[in-house]
N, C-alpha and C positions, 0 to 999 in steps of 0.2 A: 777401864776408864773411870775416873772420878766423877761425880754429876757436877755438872757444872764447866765440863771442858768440851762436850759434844755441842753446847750452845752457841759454842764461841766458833766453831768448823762450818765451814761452807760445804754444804750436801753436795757430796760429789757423784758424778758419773760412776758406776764400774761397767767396765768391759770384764764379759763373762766367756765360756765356752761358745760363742755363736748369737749371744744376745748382748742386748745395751740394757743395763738399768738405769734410769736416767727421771732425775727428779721431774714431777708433774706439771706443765704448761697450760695455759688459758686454751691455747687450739685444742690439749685434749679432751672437750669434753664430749667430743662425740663418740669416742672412745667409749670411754667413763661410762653415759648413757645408754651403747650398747652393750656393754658387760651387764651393766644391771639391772638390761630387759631382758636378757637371755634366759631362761625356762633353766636350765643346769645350775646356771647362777644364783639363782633368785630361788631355788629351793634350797640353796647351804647358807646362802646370805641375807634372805628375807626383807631385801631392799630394793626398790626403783628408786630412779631419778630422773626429775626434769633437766632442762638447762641448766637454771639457775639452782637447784639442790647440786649437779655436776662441777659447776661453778664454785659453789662451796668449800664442795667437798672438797676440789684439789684445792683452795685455796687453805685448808684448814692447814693442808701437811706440815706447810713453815712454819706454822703457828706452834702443830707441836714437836718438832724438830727445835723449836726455841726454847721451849719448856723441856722437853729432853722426854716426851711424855712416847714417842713414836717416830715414825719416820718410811716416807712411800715414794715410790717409783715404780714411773712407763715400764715395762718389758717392752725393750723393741726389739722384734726379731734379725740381725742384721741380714742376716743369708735372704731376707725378704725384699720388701720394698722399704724399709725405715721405718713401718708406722708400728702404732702402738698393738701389740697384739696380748697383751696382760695387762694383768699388774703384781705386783709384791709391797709389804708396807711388815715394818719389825710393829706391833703391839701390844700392849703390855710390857713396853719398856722400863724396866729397871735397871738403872746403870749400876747404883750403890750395888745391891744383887748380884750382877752380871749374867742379868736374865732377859731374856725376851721370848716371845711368840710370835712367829710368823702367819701372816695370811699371804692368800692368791688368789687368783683366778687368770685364764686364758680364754681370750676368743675361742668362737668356734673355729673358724677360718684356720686355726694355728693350733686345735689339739691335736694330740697325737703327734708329736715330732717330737717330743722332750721339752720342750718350751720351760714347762713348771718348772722339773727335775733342773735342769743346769740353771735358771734366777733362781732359783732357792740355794743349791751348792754357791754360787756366787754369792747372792748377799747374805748367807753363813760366813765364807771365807773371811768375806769384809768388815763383819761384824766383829768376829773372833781378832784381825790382826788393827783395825781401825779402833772399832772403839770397845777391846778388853772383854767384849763378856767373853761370860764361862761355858753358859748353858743359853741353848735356842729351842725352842719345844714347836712341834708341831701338832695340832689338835683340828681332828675331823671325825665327822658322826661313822657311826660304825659299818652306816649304811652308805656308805661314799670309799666303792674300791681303789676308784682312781685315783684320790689324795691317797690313801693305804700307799700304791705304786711310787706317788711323785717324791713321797717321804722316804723310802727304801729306796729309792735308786739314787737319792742325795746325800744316803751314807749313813739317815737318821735310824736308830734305833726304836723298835714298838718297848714301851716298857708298860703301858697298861690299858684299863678302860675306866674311864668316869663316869658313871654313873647318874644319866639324866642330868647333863650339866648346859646344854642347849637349847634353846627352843626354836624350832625351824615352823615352817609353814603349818606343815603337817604334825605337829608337837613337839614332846620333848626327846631328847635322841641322847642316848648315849656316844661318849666321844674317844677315841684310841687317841693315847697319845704318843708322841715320839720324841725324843731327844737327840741331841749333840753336843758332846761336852769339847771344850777347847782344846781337850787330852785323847781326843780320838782320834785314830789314823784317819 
C-alpha cells in the first residue's frame, strides 16, 4: 500500500482463528490498566497506567492509524466471554517500506491457549493482503521464551539477535528477531 491510502480506510474488525481483533474502545480501559499492572507485563514493557494515561493511550491509536504511523486492537477471545483478553498494535509502521513490527501482550486469565500465536497470524494476514506490506518483524529480549514460542508457531522465522537494543526494568536486553515476508508459505 502507498502512504497515504491506509488514512483514508476505516480500521476494521478482523476475525481471526477463534479471536476478534477489534479496534480499541473508551470501556476498555480497564483492560488496558490491567495489562499494564501485570508483573510479566511490565517486565518486557516497562509501563503502568492510570485511568486517564489508559484513556490516552487508546485514544492515541486513531491518532496514529491517521498519520499511517501504527495501528492497535482489543484481542478478544471469542470461545470466551467477549472481553478483551490482549492486545496487538503494528509499530514501527512504514508503508512506503512495507514494513512493520508487531507488539502484544495477553492477560493472564487467557495465557496459554494460543491467544498471542493466532492475533498475530491474523493481523500478519491482514496486513500482508489489506495494506501491502512485505515484511512484519517480531522482536523480544532473548530472555522471554514465550514470545520465542508465540513467533514460531505464527509461521515467523528467527533470523537473528540484536545486540542490547532494549532497555527493560532490569536493563539493557538483547533482542531475537523474527520475520515474515509476504512470499512465505
Amino acid at each position: 500500500m502507498l502512504p497515504g491510502r491506509m488514512s483514508g480506510l476505516v480500521q476494521s474488525k478482523i476475525d481471526g482463528d477463534g479471536v476478534l481483533l477489534r479496534p480499541w474502545q473508551a470501556a476498555d480501559r480497564a483492560a488496558v490498566r490491567a495489562g499494564y499492572a501485570d508483573p510479566d507485563i511490565q517486565r518486557w514493557h516497562c509501563v503502568s497506567m492510570t485511568d486517564d494515561e489508559a484513556r490516552e493511550w487508546i485514544d492515541s491509536w486513531s491518532d496514529r492509524w491517521c498519520k499511517e504511523t501504527g495501528a492497535g486492537w482489543a484481542v478478544v477471545d471469542v470461545a470466551g466471554m467477549g472481553e478483551v483478553v490482549g492486545q496487538i498494535s503494528l509499530c514501527r509502521l512504514n508503508l512506503h517500506e512495507g514494513l512493520a513490527e508487531v507488539s502484544y501482550w495477553v492477560l493472564p486469565a487467557a495465557r496459554g491457549r494460543g491467544v498471542a500465536s493466532r492475533a498475530l497470524s491474523s493481523v500478519t494476514s491482514w496486513s500482508f493482503a489489506e495494506l501491502g506490506l512485505h515484511r512484519i518483524e517480531v522482536c523480544h529480549s532473548t530472555m522471554n521464551p514465550v514470545s520465542y514460542g508465540v513467533a514460531r508457531r505464527a509461521g515467523f522465522t528467527a533470523e537473528g539477535t540484536k545486540r542490547g537494543e532494549i532497555r527493560h526494568a532490569d536493563g539493557w536486553h538483547d533482542m531475537h528477531i523474527h520475520a515474515r515476508l509476504d512470499t512465505d508459505e
